[in-house]
Wavefront OBJ file of the C-alpha trace (Angstrom):
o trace
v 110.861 130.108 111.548
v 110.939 128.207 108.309
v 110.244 124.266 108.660
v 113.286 122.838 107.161
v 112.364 118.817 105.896
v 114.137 116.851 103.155
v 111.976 114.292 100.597
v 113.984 111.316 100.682
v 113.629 108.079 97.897
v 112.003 104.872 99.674
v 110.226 101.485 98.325
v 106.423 102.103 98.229
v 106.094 98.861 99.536
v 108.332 96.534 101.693
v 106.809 92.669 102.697
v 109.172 89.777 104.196
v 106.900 86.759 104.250
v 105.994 83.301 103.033
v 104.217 82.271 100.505
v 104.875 86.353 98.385
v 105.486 84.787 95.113
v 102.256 83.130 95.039
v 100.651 85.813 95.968
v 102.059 87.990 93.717
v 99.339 89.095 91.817
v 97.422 90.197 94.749
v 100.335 92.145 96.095
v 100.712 94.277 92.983
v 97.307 95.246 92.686
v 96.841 95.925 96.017
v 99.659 97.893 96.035
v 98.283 99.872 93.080
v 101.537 98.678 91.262
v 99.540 96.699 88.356
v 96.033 95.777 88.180
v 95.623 93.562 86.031
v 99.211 91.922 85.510
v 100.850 93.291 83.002
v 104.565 93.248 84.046
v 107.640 91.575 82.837
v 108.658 88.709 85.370
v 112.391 88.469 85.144
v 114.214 85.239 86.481
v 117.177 83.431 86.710
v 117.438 80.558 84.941
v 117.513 78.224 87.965
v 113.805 79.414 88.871
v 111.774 80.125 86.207
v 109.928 76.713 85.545
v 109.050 76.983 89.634
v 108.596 80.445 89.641
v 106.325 80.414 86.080
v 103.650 77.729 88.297
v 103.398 79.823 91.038
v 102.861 82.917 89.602
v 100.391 81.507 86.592
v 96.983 81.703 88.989
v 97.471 85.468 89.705
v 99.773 86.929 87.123
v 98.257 85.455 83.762
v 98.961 88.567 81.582
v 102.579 88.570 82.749
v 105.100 87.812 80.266
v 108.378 85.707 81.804
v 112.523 86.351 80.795
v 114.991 84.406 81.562
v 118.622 86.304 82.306
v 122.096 85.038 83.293
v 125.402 86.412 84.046
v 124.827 89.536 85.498
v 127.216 91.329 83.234
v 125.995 94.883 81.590
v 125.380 93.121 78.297
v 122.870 90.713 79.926
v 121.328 93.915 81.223
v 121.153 95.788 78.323
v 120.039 92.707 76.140
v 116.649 92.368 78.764
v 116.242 96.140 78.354
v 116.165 95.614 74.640
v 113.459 92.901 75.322
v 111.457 95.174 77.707
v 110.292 97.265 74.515
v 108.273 94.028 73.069
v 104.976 95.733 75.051
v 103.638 98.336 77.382
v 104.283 97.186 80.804
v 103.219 98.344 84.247
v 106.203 97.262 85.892
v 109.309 94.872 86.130
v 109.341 92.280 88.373
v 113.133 91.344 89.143
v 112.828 87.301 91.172
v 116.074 85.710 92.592
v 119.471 86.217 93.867
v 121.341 89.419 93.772
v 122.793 88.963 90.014
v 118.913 88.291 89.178
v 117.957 91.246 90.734
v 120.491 94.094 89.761
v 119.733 92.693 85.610
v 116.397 93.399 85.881
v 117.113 96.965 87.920
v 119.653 98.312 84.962
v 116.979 97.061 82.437
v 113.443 98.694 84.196
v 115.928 102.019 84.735
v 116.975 102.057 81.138
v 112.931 102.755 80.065
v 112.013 104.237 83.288
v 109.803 101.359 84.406
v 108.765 100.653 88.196
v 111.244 98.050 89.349
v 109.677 95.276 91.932
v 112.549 93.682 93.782
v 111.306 90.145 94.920
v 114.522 88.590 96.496
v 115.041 84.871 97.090
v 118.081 85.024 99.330
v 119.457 87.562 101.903
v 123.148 87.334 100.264
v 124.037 91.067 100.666
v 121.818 94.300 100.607
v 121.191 95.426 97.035
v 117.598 93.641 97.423
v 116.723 97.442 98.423
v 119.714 99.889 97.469
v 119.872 102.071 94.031
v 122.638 100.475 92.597
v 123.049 97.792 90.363
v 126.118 95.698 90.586
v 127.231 94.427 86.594
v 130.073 92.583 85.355
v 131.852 94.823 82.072
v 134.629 93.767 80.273
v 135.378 91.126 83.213
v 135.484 93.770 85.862
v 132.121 94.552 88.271
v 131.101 97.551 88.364
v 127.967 99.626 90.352
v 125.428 101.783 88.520
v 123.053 103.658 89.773
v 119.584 103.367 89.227
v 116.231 103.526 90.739
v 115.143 102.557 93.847
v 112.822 99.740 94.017
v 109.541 100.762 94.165
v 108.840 97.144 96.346
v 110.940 95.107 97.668
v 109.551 91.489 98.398
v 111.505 88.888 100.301
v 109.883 84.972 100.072
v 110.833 83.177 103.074
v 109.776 79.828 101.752
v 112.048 80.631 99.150
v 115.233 81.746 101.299
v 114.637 78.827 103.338
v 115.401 76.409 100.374
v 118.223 78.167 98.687
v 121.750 77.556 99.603
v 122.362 77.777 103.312
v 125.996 79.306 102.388
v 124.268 82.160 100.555
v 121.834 83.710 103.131
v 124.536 83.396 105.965
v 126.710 86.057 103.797
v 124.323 88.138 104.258
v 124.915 88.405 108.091
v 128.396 89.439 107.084
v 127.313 92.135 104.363
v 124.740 93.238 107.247
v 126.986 93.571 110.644
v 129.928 95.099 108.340
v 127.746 98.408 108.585
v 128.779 98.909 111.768
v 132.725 98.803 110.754
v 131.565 101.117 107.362
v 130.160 103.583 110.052
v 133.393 103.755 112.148
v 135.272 104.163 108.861
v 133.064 107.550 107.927
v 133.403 108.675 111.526
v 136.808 108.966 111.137
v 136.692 110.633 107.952
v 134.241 113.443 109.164
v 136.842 113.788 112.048
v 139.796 113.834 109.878
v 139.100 115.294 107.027
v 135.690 117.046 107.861
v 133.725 114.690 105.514
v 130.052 115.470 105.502
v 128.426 112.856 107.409
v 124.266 111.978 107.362
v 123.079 110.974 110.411
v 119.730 109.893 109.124
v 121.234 107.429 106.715
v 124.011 106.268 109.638
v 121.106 105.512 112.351
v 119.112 103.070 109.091
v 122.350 101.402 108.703
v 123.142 100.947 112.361
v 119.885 99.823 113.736
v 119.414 96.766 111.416
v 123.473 95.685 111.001
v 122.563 95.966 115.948
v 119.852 93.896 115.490
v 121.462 91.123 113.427
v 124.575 91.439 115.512
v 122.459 90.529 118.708
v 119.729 88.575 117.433
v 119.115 84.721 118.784
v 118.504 82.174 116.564
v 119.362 81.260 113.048
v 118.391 81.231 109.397
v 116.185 78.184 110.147
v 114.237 80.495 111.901
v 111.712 82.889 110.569
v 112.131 85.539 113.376
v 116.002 85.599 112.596
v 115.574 85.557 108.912
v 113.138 88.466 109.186
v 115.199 90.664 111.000
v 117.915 90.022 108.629
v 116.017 90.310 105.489
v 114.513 93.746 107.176
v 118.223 95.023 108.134
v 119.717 93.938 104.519
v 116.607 96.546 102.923
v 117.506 99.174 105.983
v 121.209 99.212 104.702
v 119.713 99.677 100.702
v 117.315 102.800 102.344
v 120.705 104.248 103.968
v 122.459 104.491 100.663
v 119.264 105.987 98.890
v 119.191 108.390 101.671
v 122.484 110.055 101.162
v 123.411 108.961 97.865
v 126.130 106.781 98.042
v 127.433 103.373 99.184
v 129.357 105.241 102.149
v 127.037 104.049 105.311
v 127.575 100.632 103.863
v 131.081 100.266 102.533
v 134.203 101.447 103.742
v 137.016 99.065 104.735
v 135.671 96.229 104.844
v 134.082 96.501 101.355
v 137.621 97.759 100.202
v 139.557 94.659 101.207
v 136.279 92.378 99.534
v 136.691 94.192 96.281
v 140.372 94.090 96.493
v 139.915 89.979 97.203
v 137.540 89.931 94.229
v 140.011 91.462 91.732
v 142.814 89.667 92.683
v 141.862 86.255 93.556
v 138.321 86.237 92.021
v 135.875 83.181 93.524
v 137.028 83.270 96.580
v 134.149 83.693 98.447
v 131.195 85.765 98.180
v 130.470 89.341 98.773
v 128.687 89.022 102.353
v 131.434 86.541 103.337
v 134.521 88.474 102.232
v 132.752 91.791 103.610
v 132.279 90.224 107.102
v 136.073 89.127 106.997
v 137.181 92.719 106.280
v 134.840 94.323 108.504
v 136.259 92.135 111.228
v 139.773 92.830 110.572
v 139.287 96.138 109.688
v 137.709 96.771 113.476
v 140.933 95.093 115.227
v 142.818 97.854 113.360
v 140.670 100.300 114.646
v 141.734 98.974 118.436
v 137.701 98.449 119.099
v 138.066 95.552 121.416
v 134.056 95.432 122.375
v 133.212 95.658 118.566
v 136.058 93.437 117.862
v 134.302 90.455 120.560
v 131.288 91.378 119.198
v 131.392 90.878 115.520
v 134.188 87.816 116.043
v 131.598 85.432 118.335
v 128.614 86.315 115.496
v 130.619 85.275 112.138
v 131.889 82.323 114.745
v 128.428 81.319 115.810
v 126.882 81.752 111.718
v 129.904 79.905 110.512
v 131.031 82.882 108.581
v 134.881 83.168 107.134
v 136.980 85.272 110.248
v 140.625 84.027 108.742
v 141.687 84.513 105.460
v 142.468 80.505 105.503
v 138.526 80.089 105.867
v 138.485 81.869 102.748
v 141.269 79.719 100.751
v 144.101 82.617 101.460
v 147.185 82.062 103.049
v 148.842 84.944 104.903
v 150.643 86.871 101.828
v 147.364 86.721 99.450
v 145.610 88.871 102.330
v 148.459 91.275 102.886
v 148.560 91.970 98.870
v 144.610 92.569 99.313
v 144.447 94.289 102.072
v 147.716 96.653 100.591
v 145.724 97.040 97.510
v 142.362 97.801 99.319
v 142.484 101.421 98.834
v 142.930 101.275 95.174
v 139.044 100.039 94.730
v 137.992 103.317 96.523
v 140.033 106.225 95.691
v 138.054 108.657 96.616
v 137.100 106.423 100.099
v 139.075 107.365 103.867
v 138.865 104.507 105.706
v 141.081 102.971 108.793
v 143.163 101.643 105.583
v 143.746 104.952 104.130
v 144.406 106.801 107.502
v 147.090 103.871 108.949
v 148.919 104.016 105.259
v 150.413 100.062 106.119
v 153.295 98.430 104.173
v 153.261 95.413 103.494
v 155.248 94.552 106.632
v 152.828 96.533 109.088
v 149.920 94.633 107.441
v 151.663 91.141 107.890
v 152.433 92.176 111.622
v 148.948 93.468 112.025
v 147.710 90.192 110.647
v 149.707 88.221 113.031
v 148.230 90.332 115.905
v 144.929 89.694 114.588
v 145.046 86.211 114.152
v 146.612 85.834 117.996
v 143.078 88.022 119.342
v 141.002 86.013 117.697
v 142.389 82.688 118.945
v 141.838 84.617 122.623
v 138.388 85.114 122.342
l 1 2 3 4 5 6 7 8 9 10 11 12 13 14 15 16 17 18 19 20 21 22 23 24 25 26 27 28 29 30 31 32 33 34 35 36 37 38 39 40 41 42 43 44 45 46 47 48 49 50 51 52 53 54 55 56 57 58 59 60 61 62 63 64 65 66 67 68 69 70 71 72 73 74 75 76 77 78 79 80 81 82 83 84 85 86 87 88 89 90 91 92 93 94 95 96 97 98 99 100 101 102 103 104 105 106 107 108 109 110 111 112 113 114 115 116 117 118 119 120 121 122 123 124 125 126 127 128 129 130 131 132 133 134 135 136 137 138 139 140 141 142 143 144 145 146 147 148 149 150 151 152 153 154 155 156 157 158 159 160 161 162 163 164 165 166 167 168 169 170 171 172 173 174 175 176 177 178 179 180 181 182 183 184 185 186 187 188 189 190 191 192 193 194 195 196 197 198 199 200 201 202 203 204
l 205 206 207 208 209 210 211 212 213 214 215 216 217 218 219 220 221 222 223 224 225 226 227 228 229 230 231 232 233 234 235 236 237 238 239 240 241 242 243 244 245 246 247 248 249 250 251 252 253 254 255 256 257 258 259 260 261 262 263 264 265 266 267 268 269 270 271 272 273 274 275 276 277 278 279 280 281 282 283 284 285 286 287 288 289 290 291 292 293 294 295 296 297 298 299 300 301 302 303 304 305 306 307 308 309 310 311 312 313 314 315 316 317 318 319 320 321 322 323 324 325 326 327 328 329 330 331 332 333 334 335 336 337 338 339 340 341 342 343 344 345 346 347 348 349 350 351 352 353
């Protein structure tokens, strides 16, 4: 009987702590990533005189960029820089946009890519996918998956409050991104990896059901540990599908055609929610309505700045993001009028909660 096993792509290290940037140096050698400190410290440019202190004591060899905009010319322009000098590794430390410059750039020379995230905003802290801005319109390229991925508590508990609580939206929408390829495996006999499914579920369960908040550490563990669960899931099989499906479709769909609305973790919280009333789940539905209630996340498209007809035209151009996507959108086919009725529907449930 042959033994049947599959090698899957994972972070050779994973630490959610206080007090990691500091320690930085130690980390990396410890973790055989760099010995002696040669890496390229990448930064936003709201961090880098803070981050430069901290990491001087134990990182003395490391040279420091500076990167803004998250657009693929950033990118490129930092992978340009990356050739100044051998380097062990690239250290990517900040927010998403921060993180997903320096990803493109270490991929683009085949460097070892350190993720070292300052907020929980949304889970590409940990997935293979870099999300750019080109020619005004974001885009997702794949690239390596972080060989460590770092989360500073002292760090998320001083950025904007606003930011880490989106990523308790991006985190529970899992669960409405699994229903959605459920029902495409049913319907149209999608291949669907059960390995990748049960990473995604168990960390968007815990944060669904875990006490507390961001102010404390326990909470802001388990979310920082589910956000880099739901980046394993999409290494695993390959794609964004355990973590996008509906939900993501109506926050792209918000981001094209009303751009700033919100961010990502907010918008994908809103369409997850809505997306699960469609579905007729009233437990999920409960559920996922009383946690973006009790993290002050956006549940109405008013919390989000759009009135009724904005979030029909979204949620009618959802699909369009995704072609190649079957979600509850794709398999209910709405017009405009089914979406405003659904909408009204929605809006009446959640008021009876």
């Amino acid at each position: 009987m042959p033994l049947l096993a599959r090698t899957v792509q994972a972070p050779l290290h994973i630490l959610v702590r206080r007090g990691a940037i500091a320690d930085l140096g130690r980390i990396l050698a410890d973790g055989r990533i760099s010995a002696g400190g040669d890496v390229a410290v990448v930064v936003g440019p709201g961090l880098g005189e803070r981050v430069a202190r901290l990491i001087g004591p134990s990182l003395g060899a490391a040279d420091l960029y500076t990167t803004s905009g998250g657009t693929l010319d950033a990118a490129m322009e930092l992978a340009g820089k990356l050739r100044a000098r051998p380097y062990d590794a690239v250290v990517g430390i900040g927010g998403g946009t921060t993180v997903d410059t320096a990803k493109y750039a270490a991929d683009r020379w085949g460097l070892p890519m350190i993720s070292v995230a300052t907020s929980l905003a949304n889970d590409g802290i940990a997935s293979p996918v870099a999300s750019l801005i080109n020619d005004g319109i974001k885009g997702s390229y794949g690239v390596h998956i972080p060989f460590g991925v770092i989360v500073d508590l002292d760090f998320v508990e001083i950025g904007p409050e606003r930011v880490n609580r989106g990523g308790i939206g991006d985190a529970i929408s899992n669960i409405s991104a699994l229903a959605d390829w459920e029902l495409a495996r049913m319907v149209r006999d999608e291949p669907f990896d059960g390995l990748a499914a049960s990473l995604a579920r168990m960390g968007a369960e815990a944060v669904l059901t875990m006490p507390g908040d961001l102010s404390d550490d326990a909470f802001a563990t388990v979310l920082a540990e589910a956000l880099i669960s739901s980046g394993l899931a999409m290494a695993v099989c390959g794609s964004s599908r355990p973590a996008s499906g509906g939900c993501h479709e109506i926050m792209h769909a918000i981001d094209s055609l009303f751009p700033g609305t919100a961010s990502h973790g907010e918008l994908a919280g809103l369409g997850a929610l809505f997306c699960t009333f469609l579905r007729g789940d009233e437990r999920r539905f409960a559920q996922m309505g009383e946690c973006l209630l009790r993290h002050q996340l956006p549940r109405l498209p008013e919390d989000v700045g759009l009135d009724a007809a904005q979030f029909v035209e979204a949620v009618g151009f959802a699909p369009r993001t995704r072609p190649d996507r079957y979600t509850i959108l794709e398999h209910l086919a709405m017009s405009p009028d089914d979406i405003h009725r659904k909408l009204d529907e929605y809006a009446e449930a959640l008021a009876n909660l």
